[in-house]
VOBALUM-850594 format. One line per field, with one value per residue (C-alpha): residue number from 1; x, y, z. Coordinates in Angstrom, 3 decimals. Layout:
REM residues N
num <- (NUM; ...) .
c1 <- (X; ...) .
c2 <- (Y; ...) .
c3 <- (Z; ...) .
REM end
This chain:
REM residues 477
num <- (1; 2; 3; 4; 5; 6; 7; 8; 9; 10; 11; 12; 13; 14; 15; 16; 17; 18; 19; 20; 21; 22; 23; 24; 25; 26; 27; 28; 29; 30; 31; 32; 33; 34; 35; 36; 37; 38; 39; 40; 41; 42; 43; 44; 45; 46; 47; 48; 49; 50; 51; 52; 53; 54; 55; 56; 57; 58; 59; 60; 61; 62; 63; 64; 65; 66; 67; 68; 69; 70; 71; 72; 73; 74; 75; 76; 77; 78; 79; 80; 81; 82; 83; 84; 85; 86; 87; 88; 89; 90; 91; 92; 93; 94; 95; 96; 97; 98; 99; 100; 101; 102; 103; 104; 105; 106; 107; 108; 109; 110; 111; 112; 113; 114; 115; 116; 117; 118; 119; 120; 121; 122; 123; 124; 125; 126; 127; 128; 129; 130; 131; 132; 133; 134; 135; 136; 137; 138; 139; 140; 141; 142; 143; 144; 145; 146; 147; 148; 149; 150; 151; 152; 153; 154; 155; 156; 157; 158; 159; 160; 161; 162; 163; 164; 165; 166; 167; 168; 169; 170; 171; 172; 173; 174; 175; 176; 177; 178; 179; 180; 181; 182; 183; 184; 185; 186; 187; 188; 189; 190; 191; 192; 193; 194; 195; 196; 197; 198; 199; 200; 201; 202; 203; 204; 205; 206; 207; 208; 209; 210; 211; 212; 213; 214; 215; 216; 217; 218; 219; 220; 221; 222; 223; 224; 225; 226; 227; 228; 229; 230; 231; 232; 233; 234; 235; 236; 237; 238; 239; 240; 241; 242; 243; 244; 245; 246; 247; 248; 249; 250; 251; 252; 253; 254; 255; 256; 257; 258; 259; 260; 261; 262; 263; 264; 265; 266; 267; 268; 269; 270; 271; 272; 273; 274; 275; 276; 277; 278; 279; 280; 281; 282; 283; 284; 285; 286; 287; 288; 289; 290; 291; 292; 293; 294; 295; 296; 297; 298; 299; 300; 301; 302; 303; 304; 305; 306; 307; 308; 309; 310; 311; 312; 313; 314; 315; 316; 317; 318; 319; 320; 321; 322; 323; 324; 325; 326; 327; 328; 329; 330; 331; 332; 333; 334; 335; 336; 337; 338; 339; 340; 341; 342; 343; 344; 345; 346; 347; 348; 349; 350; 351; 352; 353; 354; 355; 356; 357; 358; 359; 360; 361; 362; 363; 364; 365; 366; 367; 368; 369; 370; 371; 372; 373; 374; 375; 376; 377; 378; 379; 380; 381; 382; 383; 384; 385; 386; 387; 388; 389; 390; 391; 392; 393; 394; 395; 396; 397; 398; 399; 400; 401; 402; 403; 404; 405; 406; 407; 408; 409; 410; 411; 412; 413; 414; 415; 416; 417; 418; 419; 420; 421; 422; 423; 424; 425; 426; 427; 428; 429; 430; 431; 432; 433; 434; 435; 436; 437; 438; 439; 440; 441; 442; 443; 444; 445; 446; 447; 448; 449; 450; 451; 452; 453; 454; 455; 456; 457; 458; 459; 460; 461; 462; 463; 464; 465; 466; 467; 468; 469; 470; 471; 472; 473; 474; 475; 476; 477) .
c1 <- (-69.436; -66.770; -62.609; -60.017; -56.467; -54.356; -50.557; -47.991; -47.292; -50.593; -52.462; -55.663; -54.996; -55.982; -59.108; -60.401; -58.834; -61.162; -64.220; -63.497; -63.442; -66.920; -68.685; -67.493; -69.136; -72.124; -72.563; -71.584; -74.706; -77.428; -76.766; -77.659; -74.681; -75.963; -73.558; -69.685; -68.030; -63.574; -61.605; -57.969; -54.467; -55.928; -53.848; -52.343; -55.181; -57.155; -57.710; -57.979; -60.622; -62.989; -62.302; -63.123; -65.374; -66.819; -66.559; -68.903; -71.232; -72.058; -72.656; -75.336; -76.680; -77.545; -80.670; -81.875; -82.976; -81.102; -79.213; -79.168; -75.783; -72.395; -69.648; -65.792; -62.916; -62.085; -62.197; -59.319; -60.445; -62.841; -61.487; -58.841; -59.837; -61.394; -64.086; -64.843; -65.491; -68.270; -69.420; -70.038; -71.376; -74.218; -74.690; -75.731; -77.875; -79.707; -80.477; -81.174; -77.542; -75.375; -71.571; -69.549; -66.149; -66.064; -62.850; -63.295; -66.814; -67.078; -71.188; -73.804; -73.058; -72.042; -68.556; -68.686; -68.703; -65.880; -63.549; -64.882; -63.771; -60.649; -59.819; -61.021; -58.951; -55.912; -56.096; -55.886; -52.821; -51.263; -51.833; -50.617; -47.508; -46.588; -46.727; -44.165; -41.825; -41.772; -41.284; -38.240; -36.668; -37.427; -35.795; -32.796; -32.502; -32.372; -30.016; -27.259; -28.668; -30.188; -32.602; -36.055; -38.980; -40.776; -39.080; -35.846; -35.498; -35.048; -31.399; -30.738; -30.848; -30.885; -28.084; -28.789; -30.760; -27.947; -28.031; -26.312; -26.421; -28.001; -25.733; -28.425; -30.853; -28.190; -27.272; -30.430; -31.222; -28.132; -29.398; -32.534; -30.800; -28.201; -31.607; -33.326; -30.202; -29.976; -33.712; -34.420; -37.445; -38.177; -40.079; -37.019; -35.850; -38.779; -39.405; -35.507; -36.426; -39.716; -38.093; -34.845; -37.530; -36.465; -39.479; -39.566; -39.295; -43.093; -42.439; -44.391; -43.202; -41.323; -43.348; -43.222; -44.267; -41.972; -39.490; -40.272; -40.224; -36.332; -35.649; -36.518; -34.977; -32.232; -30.622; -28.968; -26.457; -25.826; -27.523; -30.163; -33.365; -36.108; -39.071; -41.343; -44.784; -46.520; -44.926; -45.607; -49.070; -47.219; -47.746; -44.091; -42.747; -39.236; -39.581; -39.924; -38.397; -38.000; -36.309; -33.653; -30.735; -26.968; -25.083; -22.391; -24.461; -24.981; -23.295; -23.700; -25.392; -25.575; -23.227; -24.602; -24.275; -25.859; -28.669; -28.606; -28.990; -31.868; -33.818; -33.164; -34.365; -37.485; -38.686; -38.272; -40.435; -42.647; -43.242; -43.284; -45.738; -48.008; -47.556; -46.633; -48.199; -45.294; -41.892; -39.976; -41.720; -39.146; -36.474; -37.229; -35.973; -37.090; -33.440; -34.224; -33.365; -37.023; -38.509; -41.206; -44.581; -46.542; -49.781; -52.864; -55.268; -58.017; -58.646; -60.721; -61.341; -57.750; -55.603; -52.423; -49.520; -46.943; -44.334; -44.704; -42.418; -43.493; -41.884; -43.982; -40.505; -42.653; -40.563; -42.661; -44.243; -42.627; -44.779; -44.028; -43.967; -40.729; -39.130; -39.632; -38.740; -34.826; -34.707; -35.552; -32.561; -30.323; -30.609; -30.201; -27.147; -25.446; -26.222; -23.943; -21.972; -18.965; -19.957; -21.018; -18.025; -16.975; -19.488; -18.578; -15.026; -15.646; -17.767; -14.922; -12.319; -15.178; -15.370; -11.586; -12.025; -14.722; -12.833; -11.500; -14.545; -16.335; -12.802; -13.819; -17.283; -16.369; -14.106; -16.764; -19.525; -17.561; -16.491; -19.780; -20.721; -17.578; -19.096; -22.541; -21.023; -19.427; -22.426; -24.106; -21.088; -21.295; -24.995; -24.526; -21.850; -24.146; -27.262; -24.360; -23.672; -25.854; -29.861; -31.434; -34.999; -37.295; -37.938; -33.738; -33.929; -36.710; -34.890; -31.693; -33.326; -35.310; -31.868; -30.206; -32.394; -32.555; -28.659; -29.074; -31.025; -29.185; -26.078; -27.836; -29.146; -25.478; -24.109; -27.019; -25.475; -24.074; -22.377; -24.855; -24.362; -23.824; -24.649; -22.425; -20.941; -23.247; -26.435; -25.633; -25.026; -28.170; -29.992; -28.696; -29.174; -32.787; -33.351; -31.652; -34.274; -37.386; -36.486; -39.512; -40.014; -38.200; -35.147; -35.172; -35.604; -32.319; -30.283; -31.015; -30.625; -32.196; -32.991; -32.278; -34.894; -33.549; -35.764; -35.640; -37.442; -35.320; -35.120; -35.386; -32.381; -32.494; -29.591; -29.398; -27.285; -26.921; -25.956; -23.725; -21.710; -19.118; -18.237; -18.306; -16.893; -18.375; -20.050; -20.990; -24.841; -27.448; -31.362; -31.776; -34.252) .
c2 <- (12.651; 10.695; 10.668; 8.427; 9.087; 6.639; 6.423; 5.502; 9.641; 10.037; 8.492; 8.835; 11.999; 13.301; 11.220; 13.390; 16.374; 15.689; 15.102; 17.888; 20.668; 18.663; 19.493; 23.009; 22.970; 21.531; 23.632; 26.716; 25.861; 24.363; 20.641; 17.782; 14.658; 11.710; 8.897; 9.318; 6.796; 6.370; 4.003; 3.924; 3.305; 3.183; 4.260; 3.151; 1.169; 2.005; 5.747; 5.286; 2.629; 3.154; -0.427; 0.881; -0.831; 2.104; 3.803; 1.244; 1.397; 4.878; 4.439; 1.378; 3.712; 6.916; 4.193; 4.460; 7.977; 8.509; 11.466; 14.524; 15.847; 14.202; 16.175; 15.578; 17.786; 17.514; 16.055; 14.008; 12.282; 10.764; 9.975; 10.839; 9.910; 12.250; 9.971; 8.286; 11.886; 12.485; 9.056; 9.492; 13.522; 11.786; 8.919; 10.935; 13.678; 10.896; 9.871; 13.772; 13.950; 16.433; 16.091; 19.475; 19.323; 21.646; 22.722; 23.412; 24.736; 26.615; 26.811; 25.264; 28.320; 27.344; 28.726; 26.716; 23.551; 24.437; 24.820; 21.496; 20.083; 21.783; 20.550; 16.909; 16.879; 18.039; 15.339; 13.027; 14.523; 14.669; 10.925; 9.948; 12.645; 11.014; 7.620; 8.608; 10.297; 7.006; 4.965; 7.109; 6.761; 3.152; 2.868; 5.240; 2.944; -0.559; 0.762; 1.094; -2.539; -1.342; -3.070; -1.173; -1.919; -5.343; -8.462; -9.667; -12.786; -15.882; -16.093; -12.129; -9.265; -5.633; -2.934; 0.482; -0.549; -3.123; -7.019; -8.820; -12.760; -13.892; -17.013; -19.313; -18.479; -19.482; -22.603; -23.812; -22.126; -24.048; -27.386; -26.789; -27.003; -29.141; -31.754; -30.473; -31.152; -34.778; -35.361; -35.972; -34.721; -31.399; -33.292; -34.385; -30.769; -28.893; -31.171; -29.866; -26.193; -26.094; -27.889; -25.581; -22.355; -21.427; -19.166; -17.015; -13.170; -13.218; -15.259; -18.512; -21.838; -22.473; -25.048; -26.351; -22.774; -21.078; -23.651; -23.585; -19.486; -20.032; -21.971; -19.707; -17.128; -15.950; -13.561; -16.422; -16.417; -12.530; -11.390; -8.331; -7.485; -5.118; -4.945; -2.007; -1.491; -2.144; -5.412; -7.063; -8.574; -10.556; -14.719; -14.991; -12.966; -13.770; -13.267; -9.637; -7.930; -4.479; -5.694; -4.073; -6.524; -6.231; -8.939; -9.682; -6.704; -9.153; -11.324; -15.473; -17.716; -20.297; -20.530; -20.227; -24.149; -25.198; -23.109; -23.675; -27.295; -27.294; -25.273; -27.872; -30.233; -28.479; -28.259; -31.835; -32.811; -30.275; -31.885; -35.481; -34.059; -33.380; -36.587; -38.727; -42.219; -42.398; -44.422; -42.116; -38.978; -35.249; -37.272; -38.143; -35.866; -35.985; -36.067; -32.847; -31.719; -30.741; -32.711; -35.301; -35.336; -38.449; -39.046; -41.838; -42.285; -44.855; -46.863; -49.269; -50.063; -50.465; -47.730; -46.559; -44.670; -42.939; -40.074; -37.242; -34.395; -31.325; -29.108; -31.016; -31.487; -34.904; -37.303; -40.402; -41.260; -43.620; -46.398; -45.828; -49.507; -49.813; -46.690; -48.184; -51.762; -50.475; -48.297; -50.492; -53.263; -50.269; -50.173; -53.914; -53.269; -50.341; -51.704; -55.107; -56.423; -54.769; -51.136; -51.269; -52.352; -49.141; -47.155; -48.647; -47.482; -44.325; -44.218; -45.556; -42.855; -39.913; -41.799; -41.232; -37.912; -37.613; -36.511; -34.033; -32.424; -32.992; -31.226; -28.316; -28.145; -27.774; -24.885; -22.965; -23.647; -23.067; -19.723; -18.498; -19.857; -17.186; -14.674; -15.190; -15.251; -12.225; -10.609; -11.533; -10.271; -7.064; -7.175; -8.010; -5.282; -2.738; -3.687; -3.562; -0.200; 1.806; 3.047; 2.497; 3.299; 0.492; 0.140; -0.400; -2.679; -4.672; -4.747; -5.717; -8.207; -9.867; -9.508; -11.986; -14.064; -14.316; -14.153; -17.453; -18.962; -19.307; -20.050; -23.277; -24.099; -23.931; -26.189; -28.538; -28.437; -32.103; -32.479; -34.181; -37.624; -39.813; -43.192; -46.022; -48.146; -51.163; -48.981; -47.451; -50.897; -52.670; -49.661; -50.438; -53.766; -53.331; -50.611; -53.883; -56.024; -53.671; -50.087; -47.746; -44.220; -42.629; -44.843; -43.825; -40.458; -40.491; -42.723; -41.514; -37.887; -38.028; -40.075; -39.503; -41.219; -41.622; -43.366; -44.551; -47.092; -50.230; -49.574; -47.263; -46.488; -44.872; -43.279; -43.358; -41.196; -41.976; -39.570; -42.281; -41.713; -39.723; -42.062; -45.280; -44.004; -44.923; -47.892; -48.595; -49.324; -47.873; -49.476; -50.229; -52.009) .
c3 <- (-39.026; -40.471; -39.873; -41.256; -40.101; -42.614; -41.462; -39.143; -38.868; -37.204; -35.029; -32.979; -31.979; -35.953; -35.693; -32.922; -34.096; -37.259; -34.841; -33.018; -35.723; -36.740; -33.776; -33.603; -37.259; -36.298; -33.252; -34.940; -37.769; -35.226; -36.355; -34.317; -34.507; -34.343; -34.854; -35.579; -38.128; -38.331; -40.077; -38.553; -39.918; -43.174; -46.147; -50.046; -51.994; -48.832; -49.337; -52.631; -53.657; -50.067; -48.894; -45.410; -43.082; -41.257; -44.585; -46.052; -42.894; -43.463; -46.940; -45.976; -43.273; -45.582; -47.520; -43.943; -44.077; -40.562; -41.084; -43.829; -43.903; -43.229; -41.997; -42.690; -41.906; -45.822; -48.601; -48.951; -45.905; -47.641; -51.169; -52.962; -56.667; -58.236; -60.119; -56.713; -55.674; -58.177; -58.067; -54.651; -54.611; -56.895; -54.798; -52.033; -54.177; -55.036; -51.587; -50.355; -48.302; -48.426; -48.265; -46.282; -45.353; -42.614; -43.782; -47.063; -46.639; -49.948; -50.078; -53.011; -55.602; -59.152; -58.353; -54.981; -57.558; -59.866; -56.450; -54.588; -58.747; -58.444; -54.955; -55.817; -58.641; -56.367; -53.676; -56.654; -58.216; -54.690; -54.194; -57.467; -57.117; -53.575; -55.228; -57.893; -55.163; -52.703; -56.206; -57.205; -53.289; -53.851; -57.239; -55.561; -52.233; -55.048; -56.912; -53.786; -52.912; -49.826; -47.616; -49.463; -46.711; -45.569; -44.094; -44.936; -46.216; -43.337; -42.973; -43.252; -40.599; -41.843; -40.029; -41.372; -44.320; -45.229; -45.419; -43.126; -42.225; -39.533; -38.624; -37.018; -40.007; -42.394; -40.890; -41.478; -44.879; -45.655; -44.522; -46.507; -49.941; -48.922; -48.288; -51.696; -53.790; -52.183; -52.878; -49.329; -47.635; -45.123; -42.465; -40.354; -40.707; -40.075; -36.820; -35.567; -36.362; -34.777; -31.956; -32.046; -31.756; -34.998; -36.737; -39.848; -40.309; -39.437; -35.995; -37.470; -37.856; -40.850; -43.299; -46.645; -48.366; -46.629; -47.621; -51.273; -51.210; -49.423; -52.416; -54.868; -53.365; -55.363; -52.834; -51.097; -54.184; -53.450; -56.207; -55.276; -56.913; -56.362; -58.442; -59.516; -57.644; -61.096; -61.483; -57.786; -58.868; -61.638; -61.169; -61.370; -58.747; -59.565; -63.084; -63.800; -66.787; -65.216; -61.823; -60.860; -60.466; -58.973; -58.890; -56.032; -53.477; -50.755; -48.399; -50.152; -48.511; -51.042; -54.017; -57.490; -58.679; -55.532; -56.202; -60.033; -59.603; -57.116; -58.933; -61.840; -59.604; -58.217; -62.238; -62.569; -59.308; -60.961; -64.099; -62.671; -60.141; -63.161; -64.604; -61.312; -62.687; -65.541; -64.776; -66.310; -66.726; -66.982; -68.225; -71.722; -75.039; -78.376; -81.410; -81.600; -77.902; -77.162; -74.039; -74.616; -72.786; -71.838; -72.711; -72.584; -75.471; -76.297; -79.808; -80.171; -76.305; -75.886; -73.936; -75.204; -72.954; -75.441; -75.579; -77.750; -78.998; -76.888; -80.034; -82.648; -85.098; -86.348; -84.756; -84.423; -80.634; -78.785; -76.897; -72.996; -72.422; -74.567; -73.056; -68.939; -70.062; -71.776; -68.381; -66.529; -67.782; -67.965; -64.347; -63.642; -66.077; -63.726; -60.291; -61.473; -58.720; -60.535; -60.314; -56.969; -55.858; -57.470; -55.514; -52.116; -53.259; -53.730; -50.457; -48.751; -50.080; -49.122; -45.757; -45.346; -44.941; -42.264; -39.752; -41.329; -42.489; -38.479; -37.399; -39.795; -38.744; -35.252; -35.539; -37.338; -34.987; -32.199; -33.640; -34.039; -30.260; -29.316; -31.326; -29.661; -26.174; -26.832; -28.012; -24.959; -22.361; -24.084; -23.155; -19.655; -19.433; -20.290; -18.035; -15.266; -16.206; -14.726; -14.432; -17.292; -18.379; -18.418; -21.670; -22.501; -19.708; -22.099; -24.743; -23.298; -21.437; -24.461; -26.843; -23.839; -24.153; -27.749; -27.676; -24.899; -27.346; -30.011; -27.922; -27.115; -30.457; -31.795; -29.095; -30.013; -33.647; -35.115; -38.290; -40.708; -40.890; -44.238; -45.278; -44.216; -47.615; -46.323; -46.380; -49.880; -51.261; -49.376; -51.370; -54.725; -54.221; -53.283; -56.381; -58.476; -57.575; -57.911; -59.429; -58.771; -60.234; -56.996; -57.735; -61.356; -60.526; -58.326; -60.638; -64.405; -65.492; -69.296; -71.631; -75.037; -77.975; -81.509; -83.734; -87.468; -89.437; -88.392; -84.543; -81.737; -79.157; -76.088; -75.122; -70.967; -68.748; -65.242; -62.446; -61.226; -64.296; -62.438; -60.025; -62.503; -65.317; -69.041; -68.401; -71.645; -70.274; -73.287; -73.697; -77.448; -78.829) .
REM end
């Protein structure tokens, strides 16, 4: 016999409702039941494509020559497409097994055929029908930028199928950009959530993939998308064509720019992650715009190390040496004693206003330590209220805790701290004396080639260039 129950609407109970109705089969024809085979909770690709273990038993038991006949309540508890059907009716032909669903019991007459055909073909057209019907309620719950199934992202909570932000989440989904768009590393922080008892939607500790996926995430901005079933397997999950997209549907996490410019800077750590032995790898352009590519070849035993034009306009390669060595003095150029005195001043103005910003820190955290507290009374005043069942009293008692939890974590909050003006101008000084790709990385946003027959210049932009002005630094050589 074999029974498959495959959704959260049934349970075991249909499994031995199937046996059941088997052995009043069997006893009702004189058969003798030998073994019993289920596969449980299994539904979707499942019942379609017969990725069942006990499924796949049975099938590696009928070579054994065991058993003759194999009994299921009917068919579509065995397949549901209707070339698996036939596939599978031959299969066991072949072998000398018979296939009855008890059920559906319609006899080995030529008629008896066309009707097992017709009821084959049915359980297909019913599985493909339901799948249409759950897409359409899918497509209807997107498009009112409702909550459509699955996990919400970390820093969300779903009320009646609508986002809402989870406040200790978002603190720290905040803190994750805020480190990616200063270039600093995730180690510190994912050492204070682990330690906090901070966990993702799936109750494991948050790491660096779950870090990168928060990143990419563009919810956090407000926008919501939902993409078709059909397009889920694509490599790029967030880069479908037919998603269905609504701007301004959800509460922001992270503005756009902030966003915008990590995810400028997570496909430049990309591409210098491809290429990480080159100085100045991701920042170079071509005069036509296009960005250049480095790349090693070998003449005549000698090795050569030269950008290219990625758009192949037939600019000329430039030698890498001559590109790191104007980069390099553009560098010593900007970090002059003059424009760091400039930097320390403008550290020294954004110091000023430190205590302002801690002041405004506090009364936000401390706001949302009220709002927790009062969350957590109103708890308390309902376990006070009277008898409850046990399982309330679970619930209410887990919440608390929960609530307690995060209570603490908040109080545990500190504003982040910044850089003194002596430690940002002991770094410069130290990048002046030996720049290294990470330094160039941080200090020069592109580097624009232009090259004729006379000379080559490089045209260098610095991201300090907001704080010291034009400082008339370019590499030419």
């Amino acid at each position: 016999m074999y029974a498959r129950y495959s959704s959260d609407k049934q349970t075991e109970d249909s499994i031995e409702a199937q046996v059941r109705a088997c052995r009043e089969y069997a006893a009702q024809k004189g058969l003798h039941v030998i073994s019993t085979y289920a596969d449980e909770a299994i539904s979707g690709a499942g019942a379609k494509t017969a990725s069942r273990a006990q499924y796949q038993r049975m099938l590696r038991d009928c070579r054994k020559g065991t058993f003759d006949i194999i009994l299921i309540h009917k068919y579509d508890r065995i397949a549901r497409n209707l070339g698996e059907h036939v596939n599978l009716e031959k299969r066991l032909n072949d072998l000398g097994i018979q296939l009855i669903a008890t059920a559906q019991d319609f006899g080995i007459s030529k008629e008896a055929k066309i009707m097992k055909s017709l009821v084959w073909a049915m359980s297909e057209y019913y599985l493909d029908n339901l799948s249409e019907e759950v897409q359409k309620g899918h497509k209807e719950t997107a498009l009112k930028a409702l909550h459509n199934g699955g996990y919400p992202p970390f820093g969300y909570d779903v009320v009646d199928q609508h986002y809402v932000i989870n406040e200790i989440e978002a603190l720290y989904v905040k803190k994750i950009f805020q480190a990616a768009a200063e270039c600093r590393g995730f180690t510190d922080l994912i050492r204070e959530m682990e330690s906090a008892g901070i966990r993702g939607k799936r109750g494991k500790v948050i790491r660096y993939p779950q870090i990168y996926e928060i990143l990419k995430n563009e919810k956090y901005t407000g926008v919501y998308v939902y993409s078709p079933k059909e397009e889920k397997r694509r490599t790029d999950r967030r880069g479908k064509p037919n998603a269905i997209r609504i701007e301004n549907a959800l509460p922001v996490i992270i503005d756009k720019a902030q966003f915008m410019e990590v995810q400028k800077i997570m496909t430049q750590n990309k591409q210098v992650g491809k290429k990480a032995g080159y100085l100045c790898s991701g920042l170079v352009y071509c005069e036509c715009g296009a960005k250049m590519h480095g790349m090693k070849s070998k003449r005549k035993g000698h090795e050569y190390e030269y950008f290219y034009c990625s758009a192949r306009c037939g600019a000329s390669v430039v030698h890498m040496e001559d590109i790191d060595n104007a980069v390099l003095k553009y560098l010593h150029d900007l970090l002059s004693k003059e424009n760091q005195i400039k930097v320390a001043e403008a550290m020294r103005s954004y110091k000023g206003n430190e205590a302002e910003r801690v002041k405004d820190f506090n009364t936000i955290l401390n706001r949302k330590i009220q709002e927790k507290q009062a969350q957590y009374d109103s708890l308390m005043d309902n376990l006070t209220a009277g008898a409850l069942p046990p399982a309330v009293l679970e619930d209410i008692g887990n919440k608390l805790q929960e609530i307690k939890t995060q209570i603490e974590t908040l109080k545990k909050t500190e504003p982040p701290k910044d850089f003194t003006t002596e430690q940002v101008q002991a770094w410069l000084e130290s990048i002046k004396a030996q720049p290294d790709r990470e330094a160039v990385r941080l200090l020069v946003e592109r580097i624009d080639v232009k090259k004729d027959k006379e000379k080559t210049v490089f045209n260098i932009q610095s991201t300090l260039n907001t704080v010291l002005g034009n400082t008339g630094c370019g590499g030419r050589i």
